[in-house]
N, CA, C and O atoms as a GROMACS GRO file, in nm:
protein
  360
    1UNK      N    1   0.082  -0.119   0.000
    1UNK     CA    2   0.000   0.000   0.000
    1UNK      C    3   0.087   0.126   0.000
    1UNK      O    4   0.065   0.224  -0.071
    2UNK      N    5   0.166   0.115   0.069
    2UNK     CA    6   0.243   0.198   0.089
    2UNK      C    7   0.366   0.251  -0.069
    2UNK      O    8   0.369   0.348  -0.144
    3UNK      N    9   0.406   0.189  -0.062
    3UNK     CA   10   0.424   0.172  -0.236
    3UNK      C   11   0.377   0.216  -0.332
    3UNK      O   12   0.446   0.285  -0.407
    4UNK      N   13   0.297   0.200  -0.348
    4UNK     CA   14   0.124   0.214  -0.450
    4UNK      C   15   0.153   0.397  -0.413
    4UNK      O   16   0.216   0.461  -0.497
    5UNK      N   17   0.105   0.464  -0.294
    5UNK     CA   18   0.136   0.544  -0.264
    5UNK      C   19   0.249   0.684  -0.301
    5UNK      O   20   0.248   0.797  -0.350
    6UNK      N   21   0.348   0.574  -0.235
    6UNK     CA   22   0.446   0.658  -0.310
    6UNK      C   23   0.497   0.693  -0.492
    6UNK      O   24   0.549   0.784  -0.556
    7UNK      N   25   0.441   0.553  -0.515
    7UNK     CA   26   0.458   0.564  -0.672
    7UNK      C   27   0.354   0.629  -0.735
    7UNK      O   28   0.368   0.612  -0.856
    8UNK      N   29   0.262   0.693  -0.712
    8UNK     CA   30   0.150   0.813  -0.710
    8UNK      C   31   0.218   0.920  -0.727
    8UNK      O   32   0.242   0.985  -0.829
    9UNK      N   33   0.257   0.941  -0.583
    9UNK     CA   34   0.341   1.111  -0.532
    9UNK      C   35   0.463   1.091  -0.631
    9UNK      O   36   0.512   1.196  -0.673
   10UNK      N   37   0.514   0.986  -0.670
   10UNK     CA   38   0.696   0.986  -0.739
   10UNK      C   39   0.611   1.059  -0.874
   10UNK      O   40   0.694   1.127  -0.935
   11UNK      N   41   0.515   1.066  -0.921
   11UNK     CA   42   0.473   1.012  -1.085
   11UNK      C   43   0.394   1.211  -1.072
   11UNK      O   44   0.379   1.267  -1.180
   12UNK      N   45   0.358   1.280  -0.958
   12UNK     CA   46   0.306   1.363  -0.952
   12UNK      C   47   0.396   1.472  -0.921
   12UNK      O   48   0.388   1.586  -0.966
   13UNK      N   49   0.489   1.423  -0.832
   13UNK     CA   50   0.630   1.529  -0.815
   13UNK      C   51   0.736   1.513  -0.956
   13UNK      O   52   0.838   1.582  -0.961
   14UNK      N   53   0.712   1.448  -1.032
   14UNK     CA   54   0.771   1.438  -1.163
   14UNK      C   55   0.714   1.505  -1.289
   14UNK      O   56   0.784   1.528  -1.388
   15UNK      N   57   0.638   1.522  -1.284
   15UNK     CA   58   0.517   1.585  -1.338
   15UNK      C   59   0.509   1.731  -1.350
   15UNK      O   60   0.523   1.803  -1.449
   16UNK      N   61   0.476   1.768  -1.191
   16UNK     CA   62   0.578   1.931  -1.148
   16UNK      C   63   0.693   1.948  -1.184
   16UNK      O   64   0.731   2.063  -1.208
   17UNK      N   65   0.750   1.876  -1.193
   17UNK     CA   66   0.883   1.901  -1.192
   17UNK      C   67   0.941   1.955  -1.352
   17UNK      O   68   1.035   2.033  -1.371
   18UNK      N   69   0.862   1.892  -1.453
   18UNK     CA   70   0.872   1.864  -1.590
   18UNK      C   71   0.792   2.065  -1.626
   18UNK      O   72   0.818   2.161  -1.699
   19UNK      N   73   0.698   2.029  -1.522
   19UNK     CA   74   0.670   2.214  -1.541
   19UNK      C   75   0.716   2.315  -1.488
   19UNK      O   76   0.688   2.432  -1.514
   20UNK      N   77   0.787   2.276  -1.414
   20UNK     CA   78   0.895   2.346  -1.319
   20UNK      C   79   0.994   2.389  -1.410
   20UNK      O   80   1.001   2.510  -1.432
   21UNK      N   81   1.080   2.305  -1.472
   21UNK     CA   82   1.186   2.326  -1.596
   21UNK      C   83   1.153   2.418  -1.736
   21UNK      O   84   1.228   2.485  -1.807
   22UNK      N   85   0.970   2.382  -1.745
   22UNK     CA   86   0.939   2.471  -1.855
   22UNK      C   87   0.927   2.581  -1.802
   22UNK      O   88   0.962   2.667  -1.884
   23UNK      N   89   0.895   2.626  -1.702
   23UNK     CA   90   0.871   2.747  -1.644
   23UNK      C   91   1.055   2.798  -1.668
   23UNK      O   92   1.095   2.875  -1.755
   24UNK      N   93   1.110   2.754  -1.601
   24UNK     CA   94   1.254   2.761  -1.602
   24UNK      C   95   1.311   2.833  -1.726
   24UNK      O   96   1.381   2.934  -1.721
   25UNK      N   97   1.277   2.773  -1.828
   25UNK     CA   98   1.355   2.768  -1.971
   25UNK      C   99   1.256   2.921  -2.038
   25UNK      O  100   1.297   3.012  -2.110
   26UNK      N  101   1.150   2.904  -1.991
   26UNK     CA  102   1.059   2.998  -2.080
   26UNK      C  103   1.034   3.149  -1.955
   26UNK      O  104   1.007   3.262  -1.995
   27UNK      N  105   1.048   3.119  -1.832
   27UNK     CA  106   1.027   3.264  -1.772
   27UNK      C  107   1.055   3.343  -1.794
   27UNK      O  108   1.175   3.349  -1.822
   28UNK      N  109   0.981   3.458  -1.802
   28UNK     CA  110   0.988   3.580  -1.916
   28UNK      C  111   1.074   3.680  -1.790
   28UNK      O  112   1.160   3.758  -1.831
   29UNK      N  113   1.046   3.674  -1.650
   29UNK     CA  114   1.162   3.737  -1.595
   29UNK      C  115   1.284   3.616  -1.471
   29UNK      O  116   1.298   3.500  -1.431
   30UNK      N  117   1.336   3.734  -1.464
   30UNK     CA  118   1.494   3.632  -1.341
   30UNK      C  119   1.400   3.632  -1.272
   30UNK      O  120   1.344   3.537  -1.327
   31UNK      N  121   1.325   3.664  -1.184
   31UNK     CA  122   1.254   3.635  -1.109
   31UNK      C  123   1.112   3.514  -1.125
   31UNK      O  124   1.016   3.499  -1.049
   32UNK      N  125   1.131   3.477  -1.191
   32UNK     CA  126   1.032   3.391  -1.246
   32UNK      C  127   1.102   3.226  -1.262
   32UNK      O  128   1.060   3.113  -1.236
   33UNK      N  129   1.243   3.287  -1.323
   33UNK     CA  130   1.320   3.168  -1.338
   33UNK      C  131   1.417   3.166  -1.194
   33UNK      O  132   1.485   3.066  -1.172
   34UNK      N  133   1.418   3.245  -1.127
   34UNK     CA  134   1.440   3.189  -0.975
   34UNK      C  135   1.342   3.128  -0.868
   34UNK      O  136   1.384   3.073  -0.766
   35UNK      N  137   1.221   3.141  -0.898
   35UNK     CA  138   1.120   3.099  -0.829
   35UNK      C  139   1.124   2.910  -0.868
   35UNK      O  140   1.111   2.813  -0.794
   36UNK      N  141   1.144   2.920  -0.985
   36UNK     CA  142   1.114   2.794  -1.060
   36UNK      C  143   1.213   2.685  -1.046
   36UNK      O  144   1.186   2.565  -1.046
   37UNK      N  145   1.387   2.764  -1.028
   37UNK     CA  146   1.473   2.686  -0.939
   37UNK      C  147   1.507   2.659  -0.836
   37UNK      O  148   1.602   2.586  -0.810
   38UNK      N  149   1.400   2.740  -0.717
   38UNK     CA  150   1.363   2.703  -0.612
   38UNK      C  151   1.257   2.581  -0.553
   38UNK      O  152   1.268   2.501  -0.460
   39UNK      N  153   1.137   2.612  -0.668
   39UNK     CA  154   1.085   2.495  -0.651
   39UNK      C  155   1.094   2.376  -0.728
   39UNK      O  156   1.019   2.279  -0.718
   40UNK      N  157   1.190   2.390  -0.804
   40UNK     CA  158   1.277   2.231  -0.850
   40UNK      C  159   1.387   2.186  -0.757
   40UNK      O  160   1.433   2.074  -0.777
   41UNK      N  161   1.432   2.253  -0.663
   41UNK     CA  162   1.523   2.215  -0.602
   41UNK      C  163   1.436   2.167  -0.420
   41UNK      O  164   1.490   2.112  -0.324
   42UNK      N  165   1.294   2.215  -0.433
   42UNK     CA  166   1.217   2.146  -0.338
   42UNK      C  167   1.090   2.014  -0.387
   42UNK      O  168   1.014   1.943  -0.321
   43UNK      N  169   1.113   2.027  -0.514
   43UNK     CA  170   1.094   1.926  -0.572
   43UNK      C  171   1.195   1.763  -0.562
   43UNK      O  172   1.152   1.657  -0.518
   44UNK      N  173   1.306   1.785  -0.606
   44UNK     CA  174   1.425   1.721  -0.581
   44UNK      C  175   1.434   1.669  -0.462
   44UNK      O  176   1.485   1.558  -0.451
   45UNK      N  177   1.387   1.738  -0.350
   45UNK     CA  178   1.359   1.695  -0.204
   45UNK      C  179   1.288   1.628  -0.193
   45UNK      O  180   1.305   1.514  -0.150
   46UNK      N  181   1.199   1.672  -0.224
   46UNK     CA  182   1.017   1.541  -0.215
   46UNK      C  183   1.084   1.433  -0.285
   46UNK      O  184   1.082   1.344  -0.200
   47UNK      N  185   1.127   1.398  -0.360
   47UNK     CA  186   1.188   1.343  -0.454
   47UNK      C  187   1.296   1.195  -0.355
   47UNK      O  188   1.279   1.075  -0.336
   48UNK      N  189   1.381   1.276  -0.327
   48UNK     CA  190   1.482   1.218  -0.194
   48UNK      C  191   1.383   1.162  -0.071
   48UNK      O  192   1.391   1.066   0.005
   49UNK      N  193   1.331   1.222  -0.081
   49UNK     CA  194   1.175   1.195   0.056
   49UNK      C  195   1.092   1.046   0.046
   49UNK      O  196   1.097   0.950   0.123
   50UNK      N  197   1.004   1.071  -0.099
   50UNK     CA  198   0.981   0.946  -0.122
   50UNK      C  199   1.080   0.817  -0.145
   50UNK      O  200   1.042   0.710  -0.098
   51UNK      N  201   1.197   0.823  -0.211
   51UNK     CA  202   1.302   0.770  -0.208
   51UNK      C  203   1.297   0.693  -0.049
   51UNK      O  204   1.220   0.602  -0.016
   52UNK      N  205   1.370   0.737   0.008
   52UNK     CA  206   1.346   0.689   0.151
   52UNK      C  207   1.255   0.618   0.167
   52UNK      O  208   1.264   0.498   0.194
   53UNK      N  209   1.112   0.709   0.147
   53UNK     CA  210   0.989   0.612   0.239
   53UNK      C  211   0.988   0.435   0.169
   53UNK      O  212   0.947   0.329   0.215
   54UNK      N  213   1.056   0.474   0.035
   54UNK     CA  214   1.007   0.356  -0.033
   54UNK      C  215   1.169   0.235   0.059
   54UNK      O  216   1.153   0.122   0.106
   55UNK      N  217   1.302   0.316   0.056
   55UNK     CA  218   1.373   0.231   0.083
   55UNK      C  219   1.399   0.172   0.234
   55UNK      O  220   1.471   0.081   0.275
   56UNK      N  221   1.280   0.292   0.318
   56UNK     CA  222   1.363   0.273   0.456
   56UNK      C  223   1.470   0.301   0.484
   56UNK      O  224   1.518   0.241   0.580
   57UNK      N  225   1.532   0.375   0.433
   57UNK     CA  226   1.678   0.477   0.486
   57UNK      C  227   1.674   0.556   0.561
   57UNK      O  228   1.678   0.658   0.491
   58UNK      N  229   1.669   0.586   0.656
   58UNK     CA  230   1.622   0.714   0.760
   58UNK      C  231   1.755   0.833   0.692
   58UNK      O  232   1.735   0.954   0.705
   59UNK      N  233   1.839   0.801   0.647
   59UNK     CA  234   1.985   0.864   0.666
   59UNK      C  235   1.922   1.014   0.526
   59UNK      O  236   1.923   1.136   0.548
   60UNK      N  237   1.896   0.973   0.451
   60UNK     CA  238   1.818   1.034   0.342
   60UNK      C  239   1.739   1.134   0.409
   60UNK      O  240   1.752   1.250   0.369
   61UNK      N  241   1.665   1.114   0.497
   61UNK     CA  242   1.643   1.251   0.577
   61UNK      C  243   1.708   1.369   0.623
   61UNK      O  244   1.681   1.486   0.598
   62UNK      N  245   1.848   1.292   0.734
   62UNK     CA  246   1.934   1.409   0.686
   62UNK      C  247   1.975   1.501   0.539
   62UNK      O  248   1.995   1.622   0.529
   63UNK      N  249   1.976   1.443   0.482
   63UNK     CA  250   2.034   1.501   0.334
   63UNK      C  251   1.960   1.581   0.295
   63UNK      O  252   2.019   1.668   0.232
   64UNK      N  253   1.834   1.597   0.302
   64UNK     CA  254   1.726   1.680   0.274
   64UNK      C  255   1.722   1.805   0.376
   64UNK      O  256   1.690   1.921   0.347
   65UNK      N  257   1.762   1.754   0.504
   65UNK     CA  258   1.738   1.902   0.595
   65UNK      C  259   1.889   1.974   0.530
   65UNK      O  260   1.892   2.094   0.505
   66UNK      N  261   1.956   1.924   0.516
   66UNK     CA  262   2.106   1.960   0.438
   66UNK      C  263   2.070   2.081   0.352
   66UNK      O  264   2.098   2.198   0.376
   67UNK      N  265   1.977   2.017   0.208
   67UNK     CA  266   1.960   2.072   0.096
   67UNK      C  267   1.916   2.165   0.129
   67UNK      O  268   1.961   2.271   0.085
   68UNK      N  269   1.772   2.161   0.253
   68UNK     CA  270   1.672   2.254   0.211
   68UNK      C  271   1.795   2.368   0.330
   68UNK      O  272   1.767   2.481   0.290
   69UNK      N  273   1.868   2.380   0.406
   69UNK     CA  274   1.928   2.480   0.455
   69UNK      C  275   1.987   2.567   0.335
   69UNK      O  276   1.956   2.682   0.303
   70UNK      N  277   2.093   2.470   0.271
   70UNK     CA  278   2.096   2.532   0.174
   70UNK      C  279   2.042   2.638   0.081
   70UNK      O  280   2.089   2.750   0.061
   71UNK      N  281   1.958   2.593   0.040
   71UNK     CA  282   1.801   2.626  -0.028
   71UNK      C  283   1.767   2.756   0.036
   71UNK      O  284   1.764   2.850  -0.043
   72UNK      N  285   1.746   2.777   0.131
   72UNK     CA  286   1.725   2.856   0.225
   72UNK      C  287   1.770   2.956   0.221
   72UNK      O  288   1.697   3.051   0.194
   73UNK      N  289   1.878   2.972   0.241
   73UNK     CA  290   2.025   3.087   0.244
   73UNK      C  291   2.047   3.124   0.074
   73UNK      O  292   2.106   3.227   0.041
   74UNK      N  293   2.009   3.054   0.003
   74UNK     CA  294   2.103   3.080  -0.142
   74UNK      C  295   1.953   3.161  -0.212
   74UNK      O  296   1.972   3.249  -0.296
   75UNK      N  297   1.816   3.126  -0.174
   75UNK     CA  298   1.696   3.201  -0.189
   75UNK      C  299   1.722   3.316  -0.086
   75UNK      O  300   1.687   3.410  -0.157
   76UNK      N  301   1.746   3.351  -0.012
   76UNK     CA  302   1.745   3.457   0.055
   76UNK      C  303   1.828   3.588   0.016
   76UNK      O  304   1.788   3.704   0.008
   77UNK      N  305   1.987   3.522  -0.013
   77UNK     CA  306   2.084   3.589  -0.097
   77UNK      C  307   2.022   3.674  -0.213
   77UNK      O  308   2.018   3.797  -0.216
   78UNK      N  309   1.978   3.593  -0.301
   78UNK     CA  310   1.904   3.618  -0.396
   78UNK      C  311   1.818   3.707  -0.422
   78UNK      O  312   1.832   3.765  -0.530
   79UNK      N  313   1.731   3.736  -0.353
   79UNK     CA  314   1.608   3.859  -0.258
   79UNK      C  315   1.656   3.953  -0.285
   79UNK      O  316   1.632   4.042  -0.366
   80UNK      N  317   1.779   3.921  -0.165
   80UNK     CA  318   1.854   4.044  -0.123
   80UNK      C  319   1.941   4.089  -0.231
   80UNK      O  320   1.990   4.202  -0.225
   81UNK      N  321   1.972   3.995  -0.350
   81UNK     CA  322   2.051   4.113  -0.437
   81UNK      C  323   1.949   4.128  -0.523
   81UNK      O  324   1.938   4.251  -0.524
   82UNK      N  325   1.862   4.084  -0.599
   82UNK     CA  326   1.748   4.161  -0.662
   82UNK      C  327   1.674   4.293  -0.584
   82UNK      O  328   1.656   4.396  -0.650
   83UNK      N  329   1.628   4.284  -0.430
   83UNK     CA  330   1.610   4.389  -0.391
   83UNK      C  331   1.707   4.512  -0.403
   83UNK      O  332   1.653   4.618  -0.435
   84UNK      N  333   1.864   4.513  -0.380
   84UNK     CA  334   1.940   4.537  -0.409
   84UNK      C  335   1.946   4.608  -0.579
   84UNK      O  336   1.984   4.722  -0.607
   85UNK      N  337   1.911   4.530  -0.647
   85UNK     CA  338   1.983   4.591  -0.794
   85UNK      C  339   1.831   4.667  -0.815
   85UNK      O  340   1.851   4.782  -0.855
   86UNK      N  341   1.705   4.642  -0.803
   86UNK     CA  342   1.609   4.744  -0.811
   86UNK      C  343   1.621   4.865  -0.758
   86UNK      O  344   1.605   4.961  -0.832
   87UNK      N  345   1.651   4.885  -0.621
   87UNK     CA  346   1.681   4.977  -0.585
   87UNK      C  347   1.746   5.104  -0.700
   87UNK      O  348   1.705   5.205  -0.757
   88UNK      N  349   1.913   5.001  -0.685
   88UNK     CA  350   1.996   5.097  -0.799
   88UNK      C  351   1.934   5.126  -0.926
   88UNK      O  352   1.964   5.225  -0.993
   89UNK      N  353   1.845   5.040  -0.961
   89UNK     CA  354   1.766   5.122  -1.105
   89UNK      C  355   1.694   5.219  -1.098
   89UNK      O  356   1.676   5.298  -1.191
   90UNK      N  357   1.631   5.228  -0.956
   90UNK     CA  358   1.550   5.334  -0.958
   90UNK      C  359   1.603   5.463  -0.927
   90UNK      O  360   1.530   5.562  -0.928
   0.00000   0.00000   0.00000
């Protein structure tokens, strides 16, 4: 059951993900195509997530709180220099 499950969520976070990249390739601004490599890179997580549930690895959990710190700080950076370079345009 459990299985069944996850191979649902694997087939639906893949799915996003496939629109995630078009968004990516086609966003008409940086900000559009940073949003979109943010949520491919929390995609990628869910991703690692189900992974686990299916293998029973607990360790794979860590790796994910890893990423998403990551994730975290490198979206924030980001903010802050787009807030940053608007400013100077204006």
């Amino acid at each position: 059951m459990i299985e069944t499950g996850a191979t649902i969520a694997f087939v639906i976070v893949i799915i996003a993900g496939f629109l995630a990249f078009l968004r990516l390739v086609k966003g008409p601004t940086l900000p559009d195509r940073i949003v979109a490599l943010d949520f491919l890179a929390s995609l990628t997580m869910a991703v690692i997530i189900i992974f686990s549930v299916i293998s029973g690895h607990e360790v794979f959990v860590d790796i994910v709180m890893i990423i998403s710190l990551v994730l975290f700080l490198g979206t924030v950076t980001i903010a802050l220099y787009l807030k940053k370079k608007e400013n100077n345009d204006n």
